[in-house]
Biopython code that builds the backbone (N, CA, C, O; Angstrom):
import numpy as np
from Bio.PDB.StructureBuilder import StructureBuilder

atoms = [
    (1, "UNK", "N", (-132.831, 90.899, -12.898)),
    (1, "UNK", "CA", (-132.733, 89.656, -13.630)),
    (1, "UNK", "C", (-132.710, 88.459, -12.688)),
    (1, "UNK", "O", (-133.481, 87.531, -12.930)),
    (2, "UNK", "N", (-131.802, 88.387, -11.517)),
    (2, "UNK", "CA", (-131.699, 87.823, -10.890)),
    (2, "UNK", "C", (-133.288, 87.114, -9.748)),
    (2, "UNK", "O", (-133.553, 86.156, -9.022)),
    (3, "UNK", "N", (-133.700, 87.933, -10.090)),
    (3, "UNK", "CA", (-134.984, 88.008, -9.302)),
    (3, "UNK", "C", (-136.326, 87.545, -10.120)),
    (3, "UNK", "O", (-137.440, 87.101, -9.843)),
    (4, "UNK", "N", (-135.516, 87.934, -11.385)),
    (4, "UNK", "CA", (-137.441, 87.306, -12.722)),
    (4, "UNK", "C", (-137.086, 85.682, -12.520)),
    (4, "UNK", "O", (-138.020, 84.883, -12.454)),
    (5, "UNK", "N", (-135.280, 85.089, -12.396)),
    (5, "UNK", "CA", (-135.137, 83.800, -12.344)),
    (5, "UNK", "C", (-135.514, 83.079, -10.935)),
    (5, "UNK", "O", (-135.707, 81.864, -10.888)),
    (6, "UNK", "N", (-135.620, 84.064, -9.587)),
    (6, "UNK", "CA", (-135.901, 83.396, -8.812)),
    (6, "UNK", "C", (-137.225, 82.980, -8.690)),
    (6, "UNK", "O", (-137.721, 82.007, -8.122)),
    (7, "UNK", "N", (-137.756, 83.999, -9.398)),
    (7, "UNK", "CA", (-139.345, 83.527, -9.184)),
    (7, "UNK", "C", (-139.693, 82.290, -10.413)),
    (7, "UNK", "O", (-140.426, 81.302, -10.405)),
    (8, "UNK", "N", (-138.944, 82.783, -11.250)),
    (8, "UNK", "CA", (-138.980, 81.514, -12.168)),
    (8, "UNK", "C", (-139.099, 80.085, -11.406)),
    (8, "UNK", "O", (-140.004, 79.251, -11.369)),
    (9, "UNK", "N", (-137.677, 80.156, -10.752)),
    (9, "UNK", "CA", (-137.301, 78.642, -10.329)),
    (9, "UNK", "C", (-138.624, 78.698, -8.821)),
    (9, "UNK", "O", (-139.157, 77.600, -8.666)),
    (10, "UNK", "N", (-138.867, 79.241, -8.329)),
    (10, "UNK", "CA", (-139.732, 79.314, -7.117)),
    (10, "UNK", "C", (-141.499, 78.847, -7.732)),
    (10, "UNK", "O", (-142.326, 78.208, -7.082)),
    (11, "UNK", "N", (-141.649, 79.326, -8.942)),
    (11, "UNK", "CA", (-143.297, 78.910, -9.322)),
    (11, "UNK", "C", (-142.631, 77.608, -10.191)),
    (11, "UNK", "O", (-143.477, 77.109, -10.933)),
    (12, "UNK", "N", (-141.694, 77.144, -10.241)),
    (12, "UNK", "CA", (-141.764, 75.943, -10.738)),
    (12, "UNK", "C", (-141.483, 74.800, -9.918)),
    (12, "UNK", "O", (-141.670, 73.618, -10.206)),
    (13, "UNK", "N", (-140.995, 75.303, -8.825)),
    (13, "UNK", "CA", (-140.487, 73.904, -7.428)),
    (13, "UNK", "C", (-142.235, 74.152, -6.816)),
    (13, "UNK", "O", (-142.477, 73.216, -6.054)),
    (14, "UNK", "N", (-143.214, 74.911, -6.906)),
    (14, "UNK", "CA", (-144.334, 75.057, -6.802)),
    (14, "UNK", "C", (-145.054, 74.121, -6.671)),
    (14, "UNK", "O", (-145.554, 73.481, -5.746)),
    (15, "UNK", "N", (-145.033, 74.119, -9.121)),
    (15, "UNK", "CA", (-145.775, 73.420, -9.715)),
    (15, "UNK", "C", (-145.316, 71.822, -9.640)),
    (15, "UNK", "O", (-146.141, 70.939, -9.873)),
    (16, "UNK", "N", (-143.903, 71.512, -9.288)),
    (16, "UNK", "CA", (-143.306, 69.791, -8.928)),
    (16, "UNK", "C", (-143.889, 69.678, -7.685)),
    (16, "UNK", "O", (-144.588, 68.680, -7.512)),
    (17, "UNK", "N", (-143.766, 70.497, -6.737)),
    (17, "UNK", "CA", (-144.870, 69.968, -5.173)),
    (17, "UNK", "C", (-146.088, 69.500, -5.570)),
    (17, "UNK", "O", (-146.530, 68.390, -5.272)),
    (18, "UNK", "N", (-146.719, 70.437, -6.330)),
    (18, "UNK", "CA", (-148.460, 70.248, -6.528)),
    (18, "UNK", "C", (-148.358, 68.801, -7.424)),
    (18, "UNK", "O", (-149.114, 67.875, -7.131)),
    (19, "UNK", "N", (-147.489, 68.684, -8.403)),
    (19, "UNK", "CA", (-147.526, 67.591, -9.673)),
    (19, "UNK", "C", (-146.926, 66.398, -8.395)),
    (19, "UNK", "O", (-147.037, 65.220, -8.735)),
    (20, "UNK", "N", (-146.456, 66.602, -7.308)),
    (20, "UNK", "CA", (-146.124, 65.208, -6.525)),
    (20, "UNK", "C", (-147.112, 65.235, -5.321)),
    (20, "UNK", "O", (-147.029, 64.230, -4.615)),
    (21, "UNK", "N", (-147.722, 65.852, -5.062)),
    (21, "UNK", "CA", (-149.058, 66.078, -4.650)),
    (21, "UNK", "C", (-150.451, 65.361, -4.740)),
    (21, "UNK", "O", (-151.152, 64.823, -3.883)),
    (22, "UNK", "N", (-150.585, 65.536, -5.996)),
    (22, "UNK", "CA", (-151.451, 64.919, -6.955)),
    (22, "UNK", "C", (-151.493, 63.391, -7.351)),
    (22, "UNK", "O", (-152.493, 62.677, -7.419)),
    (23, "UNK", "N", (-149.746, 62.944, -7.677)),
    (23, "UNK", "CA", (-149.322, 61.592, -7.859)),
    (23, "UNK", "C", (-149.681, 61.354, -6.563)),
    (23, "UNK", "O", (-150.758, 60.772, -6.435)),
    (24, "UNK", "N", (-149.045, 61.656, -5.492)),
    (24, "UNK", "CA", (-149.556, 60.832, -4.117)),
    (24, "UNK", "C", (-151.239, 60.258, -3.964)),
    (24, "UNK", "O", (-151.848, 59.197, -3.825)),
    (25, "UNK", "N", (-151.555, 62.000, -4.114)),
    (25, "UNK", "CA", (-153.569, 61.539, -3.778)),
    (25, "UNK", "C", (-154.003, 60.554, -5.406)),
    (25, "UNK", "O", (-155.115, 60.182, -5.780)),
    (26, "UNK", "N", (-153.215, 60.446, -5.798)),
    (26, "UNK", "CA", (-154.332, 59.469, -6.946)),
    (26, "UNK", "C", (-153.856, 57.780, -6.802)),
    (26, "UNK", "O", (-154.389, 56.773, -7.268)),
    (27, "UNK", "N", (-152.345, 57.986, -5.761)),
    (27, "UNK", "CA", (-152.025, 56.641, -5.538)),
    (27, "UNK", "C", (-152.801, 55.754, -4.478)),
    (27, "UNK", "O", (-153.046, 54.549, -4.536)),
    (28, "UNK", "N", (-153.113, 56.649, -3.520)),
    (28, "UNK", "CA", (-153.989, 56.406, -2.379)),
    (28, "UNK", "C", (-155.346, 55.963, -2.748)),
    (28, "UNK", "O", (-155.898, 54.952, -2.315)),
    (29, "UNK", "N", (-155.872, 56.879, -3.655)),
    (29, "UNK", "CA", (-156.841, 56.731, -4.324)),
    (29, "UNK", "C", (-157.243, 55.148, -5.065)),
    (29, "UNK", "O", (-158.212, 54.396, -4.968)),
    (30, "UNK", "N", (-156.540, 55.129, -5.483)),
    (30, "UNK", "CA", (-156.188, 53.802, -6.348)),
    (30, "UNK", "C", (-156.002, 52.625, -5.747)),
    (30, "UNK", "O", (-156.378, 51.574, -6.266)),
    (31, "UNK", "N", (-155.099, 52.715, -4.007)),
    (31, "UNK", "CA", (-155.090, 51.901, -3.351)),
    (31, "UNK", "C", (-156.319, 51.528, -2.467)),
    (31, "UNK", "O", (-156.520, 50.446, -1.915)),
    (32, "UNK", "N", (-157.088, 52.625, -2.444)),
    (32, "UNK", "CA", (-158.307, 52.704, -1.562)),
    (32, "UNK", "C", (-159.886, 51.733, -2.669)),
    (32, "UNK", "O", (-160.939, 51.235, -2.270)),
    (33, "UNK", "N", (-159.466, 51.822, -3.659)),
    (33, "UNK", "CA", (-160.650, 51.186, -4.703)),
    (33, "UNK", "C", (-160.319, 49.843, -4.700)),
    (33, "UNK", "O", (-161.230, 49.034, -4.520)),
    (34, "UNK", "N", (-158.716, 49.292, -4.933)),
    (34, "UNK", "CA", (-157.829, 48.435, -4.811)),
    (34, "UNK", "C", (-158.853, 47.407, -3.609)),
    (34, "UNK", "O", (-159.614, 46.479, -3.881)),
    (35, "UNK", "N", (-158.509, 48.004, -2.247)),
    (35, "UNK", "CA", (-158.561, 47.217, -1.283)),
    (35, "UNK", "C", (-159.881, 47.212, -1.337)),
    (35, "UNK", "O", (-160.344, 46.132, -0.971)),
    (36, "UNK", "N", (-161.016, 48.345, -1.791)),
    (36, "UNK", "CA", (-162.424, 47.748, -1.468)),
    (36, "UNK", "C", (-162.777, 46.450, -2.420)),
    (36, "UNK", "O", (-163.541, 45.504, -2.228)),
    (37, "UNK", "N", (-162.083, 46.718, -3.310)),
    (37, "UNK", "CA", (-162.150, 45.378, -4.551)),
    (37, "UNK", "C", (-162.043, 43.737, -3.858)),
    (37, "UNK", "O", (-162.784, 42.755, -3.861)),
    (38, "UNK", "N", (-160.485, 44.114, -3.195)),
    (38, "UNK", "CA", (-160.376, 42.846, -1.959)),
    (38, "UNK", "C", (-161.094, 42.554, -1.003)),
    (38, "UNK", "O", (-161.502, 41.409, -0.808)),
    (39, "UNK", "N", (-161.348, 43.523, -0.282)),
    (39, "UNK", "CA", (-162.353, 43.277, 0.573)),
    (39, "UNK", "C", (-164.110, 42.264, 0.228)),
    (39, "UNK", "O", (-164.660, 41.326, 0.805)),
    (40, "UNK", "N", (-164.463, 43.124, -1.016)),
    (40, "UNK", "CA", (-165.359, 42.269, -1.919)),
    (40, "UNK", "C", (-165.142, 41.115, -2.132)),
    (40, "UNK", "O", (-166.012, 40.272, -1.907)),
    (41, "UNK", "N", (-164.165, 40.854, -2.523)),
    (41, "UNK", "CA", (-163.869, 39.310, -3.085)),
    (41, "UNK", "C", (-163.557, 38.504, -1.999)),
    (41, "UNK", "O", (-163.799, 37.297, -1.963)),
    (42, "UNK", "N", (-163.040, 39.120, -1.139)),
    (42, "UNK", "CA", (-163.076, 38.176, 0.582)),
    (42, "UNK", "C", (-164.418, 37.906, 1.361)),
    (42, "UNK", "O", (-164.654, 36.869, 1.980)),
    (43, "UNK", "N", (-165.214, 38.922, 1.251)),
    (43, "UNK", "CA", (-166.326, 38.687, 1.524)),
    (43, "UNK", "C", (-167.396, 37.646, 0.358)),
    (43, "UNK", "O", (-168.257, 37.004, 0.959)),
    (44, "UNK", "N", (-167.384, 37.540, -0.555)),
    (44, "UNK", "CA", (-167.676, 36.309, -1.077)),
    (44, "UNK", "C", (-167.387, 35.362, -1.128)),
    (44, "UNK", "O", (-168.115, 34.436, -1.486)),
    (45, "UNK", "N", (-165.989, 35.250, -0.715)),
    (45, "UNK", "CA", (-164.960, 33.601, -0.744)),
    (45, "UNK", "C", (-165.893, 33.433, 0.667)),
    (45, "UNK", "O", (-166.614, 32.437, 0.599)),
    (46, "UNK", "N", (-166.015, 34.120, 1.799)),
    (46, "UNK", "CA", (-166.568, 33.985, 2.796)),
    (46, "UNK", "C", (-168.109, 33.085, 3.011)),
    (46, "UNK", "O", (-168.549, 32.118, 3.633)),
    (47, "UNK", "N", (-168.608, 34.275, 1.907)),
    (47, "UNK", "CA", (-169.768, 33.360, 1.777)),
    (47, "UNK", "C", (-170.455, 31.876, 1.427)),
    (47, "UNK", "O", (-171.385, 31.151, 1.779)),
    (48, "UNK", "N", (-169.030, 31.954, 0.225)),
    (48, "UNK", "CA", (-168.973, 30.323, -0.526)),
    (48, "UNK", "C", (-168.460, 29.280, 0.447)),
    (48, "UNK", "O", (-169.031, 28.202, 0.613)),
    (49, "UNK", "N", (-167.520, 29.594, 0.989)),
    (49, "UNK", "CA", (-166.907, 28.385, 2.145)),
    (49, "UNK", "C", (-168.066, 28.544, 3.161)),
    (49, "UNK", "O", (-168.208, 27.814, 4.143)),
    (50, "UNK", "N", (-168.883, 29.575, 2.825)),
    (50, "UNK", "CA", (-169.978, 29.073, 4.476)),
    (50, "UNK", "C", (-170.944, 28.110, 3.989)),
    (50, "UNK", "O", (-171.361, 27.290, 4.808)),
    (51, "UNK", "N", (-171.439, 28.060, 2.610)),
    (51, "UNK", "CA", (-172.374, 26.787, 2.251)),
    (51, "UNK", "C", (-171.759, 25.984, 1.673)),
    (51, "UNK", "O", (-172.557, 25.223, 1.127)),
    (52, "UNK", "N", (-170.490, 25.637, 1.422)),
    (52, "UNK", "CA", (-169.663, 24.472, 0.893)),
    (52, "UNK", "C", (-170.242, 23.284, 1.382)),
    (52, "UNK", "O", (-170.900, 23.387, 2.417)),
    (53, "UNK", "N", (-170.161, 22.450, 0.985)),
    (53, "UNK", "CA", (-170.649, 20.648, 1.956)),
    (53, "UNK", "C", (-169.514, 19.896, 2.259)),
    (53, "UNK", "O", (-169.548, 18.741, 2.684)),
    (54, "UNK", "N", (-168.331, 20.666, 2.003)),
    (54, "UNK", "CA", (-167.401, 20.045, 2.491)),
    (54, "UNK", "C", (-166.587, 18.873, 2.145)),
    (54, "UNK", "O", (-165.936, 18.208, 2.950)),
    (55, "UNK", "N", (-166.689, 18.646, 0.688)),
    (55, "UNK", "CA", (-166.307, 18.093, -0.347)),
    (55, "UNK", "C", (-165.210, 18.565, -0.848)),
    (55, "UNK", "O", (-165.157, 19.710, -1.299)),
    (56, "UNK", "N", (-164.133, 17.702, -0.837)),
    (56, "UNK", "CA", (-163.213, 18.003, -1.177)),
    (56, "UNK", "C", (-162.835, 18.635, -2.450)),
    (56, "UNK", "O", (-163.601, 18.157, -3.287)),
    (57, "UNK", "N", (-161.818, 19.702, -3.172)),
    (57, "UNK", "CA", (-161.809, 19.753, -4.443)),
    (57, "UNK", "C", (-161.972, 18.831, -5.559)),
    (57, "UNK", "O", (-162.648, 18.882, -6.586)),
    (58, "UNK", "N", (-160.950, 17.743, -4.943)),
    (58, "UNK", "CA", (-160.652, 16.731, -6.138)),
    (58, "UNK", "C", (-161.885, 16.607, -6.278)),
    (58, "UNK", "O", (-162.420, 16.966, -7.327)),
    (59, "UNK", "N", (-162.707, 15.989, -5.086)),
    (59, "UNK", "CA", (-163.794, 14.738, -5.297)),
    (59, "UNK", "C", (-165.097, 15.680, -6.034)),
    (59, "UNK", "O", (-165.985, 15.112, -6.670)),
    (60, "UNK", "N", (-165.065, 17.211, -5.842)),
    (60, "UNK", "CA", (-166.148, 17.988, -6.522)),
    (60, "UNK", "C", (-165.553, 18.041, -8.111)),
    (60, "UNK", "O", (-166.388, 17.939, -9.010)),
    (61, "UNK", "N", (-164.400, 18.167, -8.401)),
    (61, "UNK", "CA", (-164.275, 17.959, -10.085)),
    (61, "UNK", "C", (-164.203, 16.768, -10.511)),
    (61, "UNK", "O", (-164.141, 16.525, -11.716)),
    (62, "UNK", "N", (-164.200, 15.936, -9.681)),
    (62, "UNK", "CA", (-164.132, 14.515, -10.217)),
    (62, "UNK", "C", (-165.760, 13.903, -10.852)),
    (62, "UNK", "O", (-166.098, 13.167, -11.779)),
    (63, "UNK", "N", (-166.579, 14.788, -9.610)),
    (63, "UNK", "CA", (-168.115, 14.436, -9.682)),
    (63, "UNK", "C", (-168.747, 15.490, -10.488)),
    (63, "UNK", "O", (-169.969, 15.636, -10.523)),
    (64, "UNK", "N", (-167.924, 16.217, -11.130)),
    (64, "UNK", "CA", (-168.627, 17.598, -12.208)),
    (64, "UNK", "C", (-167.722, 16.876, -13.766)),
    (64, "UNK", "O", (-168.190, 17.434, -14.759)),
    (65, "UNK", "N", (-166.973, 16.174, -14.028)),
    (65, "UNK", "CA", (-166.131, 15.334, -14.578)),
    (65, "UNK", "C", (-167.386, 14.377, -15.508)),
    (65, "UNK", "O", (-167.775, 14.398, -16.675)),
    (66, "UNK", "N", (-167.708, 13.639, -14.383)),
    (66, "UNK", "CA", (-168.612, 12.296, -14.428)),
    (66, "UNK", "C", (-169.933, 12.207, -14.847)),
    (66, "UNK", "O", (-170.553, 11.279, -15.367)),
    (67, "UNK", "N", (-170.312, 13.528, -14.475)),
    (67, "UNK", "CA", (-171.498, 14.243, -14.697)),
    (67, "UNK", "C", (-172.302, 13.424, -16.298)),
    (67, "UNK", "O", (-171.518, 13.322, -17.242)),
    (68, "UNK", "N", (-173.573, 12.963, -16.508)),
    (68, "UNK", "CA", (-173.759, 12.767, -18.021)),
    (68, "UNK", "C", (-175.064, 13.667, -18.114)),
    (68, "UNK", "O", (-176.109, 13.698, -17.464)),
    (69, "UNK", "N", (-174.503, 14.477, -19.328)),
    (69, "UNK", "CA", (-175.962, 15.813, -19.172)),
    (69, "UNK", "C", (-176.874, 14.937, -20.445)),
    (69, "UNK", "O", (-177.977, 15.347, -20.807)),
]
sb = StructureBuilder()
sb.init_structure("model")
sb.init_model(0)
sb.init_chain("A")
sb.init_seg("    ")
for serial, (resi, resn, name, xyz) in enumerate(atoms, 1):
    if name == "N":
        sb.init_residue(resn, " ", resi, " ")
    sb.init_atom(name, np.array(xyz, "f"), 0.0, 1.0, " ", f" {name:<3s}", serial, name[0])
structure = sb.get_structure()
């Protein structure tokens, strides 16, 4: 008896390794899509501040403001 429970408790501290296992690799996972996401969006802010003209915020909504279409 003693022994059907050890294996009991032994395939179930198993199945919590593998189930915290799993949580880990899907957190990584998640962080790894995460940062390519950032990376993307840094690399476009990149791009935009490289052809900016150097106009200040205000003075670009002020002149998108004024605009008569």
């Amino acid at each position: 008896m003693a022994t059907t429970l050890e294996h009991r408790l032994d395939a179930l501290v198993h199945e919590i390794r593998e189930i915290k296992k799993e949580l880990i690799l899907d957190k990584v996972t998640r962080l790894t899509v995460t940062r390519a996401r950032m990376d993307a969006w840094k690399s476009l802010r990149k791009k935009v501040s490289a052809q900016w003209d150097h106009v200040s915020v205000l003075d670009e909504i002020r002149q998108q403001r004024e605009k008569s279409w």
